[in-house]
C-alpha positions in Angstrom: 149.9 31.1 64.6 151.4 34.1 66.0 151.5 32.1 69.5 153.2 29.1 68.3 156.0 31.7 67.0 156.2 33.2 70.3 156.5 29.8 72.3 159.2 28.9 70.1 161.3 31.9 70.0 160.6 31.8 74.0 161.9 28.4 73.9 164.7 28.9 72.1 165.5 32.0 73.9 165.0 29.8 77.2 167.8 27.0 75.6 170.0 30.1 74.7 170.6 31.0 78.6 171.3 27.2 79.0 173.4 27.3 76.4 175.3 30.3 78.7 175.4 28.6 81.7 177.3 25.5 79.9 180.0 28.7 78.6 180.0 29.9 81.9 180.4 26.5 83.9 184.1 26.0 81.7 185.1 29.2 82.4 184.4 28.7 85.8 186.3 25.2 85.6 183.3 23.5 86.8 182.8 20.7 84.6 180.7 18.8 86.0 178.0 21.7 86.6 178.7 21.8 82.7 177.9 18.5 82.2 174.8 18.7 84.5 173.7 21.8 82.2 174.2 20.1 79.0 172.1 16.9 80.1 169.3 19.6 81.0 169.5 21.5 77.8 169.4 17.5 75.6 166.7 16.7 77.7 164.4 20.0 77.2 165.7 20.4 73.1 164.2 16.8 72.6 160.9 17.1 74.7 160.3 20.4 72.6 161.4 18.5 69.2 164.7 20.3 68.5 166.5 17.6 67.4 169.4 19.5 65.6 169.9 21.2 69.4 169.5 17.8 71.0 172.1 16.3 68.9 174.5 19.2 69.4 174.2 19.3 73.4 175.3 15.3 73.3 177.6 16.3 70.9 178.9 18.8 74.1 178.1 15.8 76.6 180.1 13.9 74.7 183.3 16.6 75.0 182.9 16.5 78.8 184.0 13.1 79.8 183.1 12.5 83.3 186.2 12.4 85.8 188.1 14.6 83.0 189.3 17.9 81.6 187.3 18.3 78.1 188.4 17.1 75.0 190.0 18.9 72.6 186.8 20.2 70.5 184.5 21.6 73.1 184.6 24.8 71.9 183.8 24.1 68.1 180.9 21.8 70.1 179.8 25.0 72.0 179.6 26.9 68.5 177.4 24.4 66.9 175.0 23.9 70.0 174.7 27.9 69.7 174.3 27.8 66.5 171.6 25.3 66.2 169.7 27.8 68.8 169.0 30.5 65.8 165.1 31.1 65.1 164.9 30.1 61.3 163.4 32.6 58.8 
């Protein structure tokens, strides 16, 4: 049991730098590298059944609009993907 705790606060600790390098991608004003970061995060929260962080990284996908500057509500997007990423008591 005490494995299966460590893999998941590994993995959520894993999704947390992704999470970062989304941040850090706007700052930079590189949304597509953003973008590309989000996809990645969706992807790995769903293969590891975090659905409530999958949901929230399309929810960010869905802020940054291919071709685009992102839409007003990318930050309160950012704030739910991190705070989906907590490790539940």
């Amino acid at each position: 049991m005490a494995t299966l705790d460590q893999d998941i606060l590994l993995s959520r600790a894993r999704l947390a730098l992704d999470a970062t390098a989304i941040g850090q991608a706007m700052l930079e004003g590189d949304h597509d590298e953003a973008r590309f970061r989000a996809h990645l995060l969706r992807t790995d929260a769903a293969d590891l059944g975090f659905d409530d962080t999958a949901h929230a990284a399309l929810r960010v996908i869905a802020h940054l609009p291919p071709g685009e500057a992102p839409k007003v509500g990318i930050g309160r997007a950012m704030l739910h993907l991190t705070d989906t990423l907590h490790i539940p008591d």
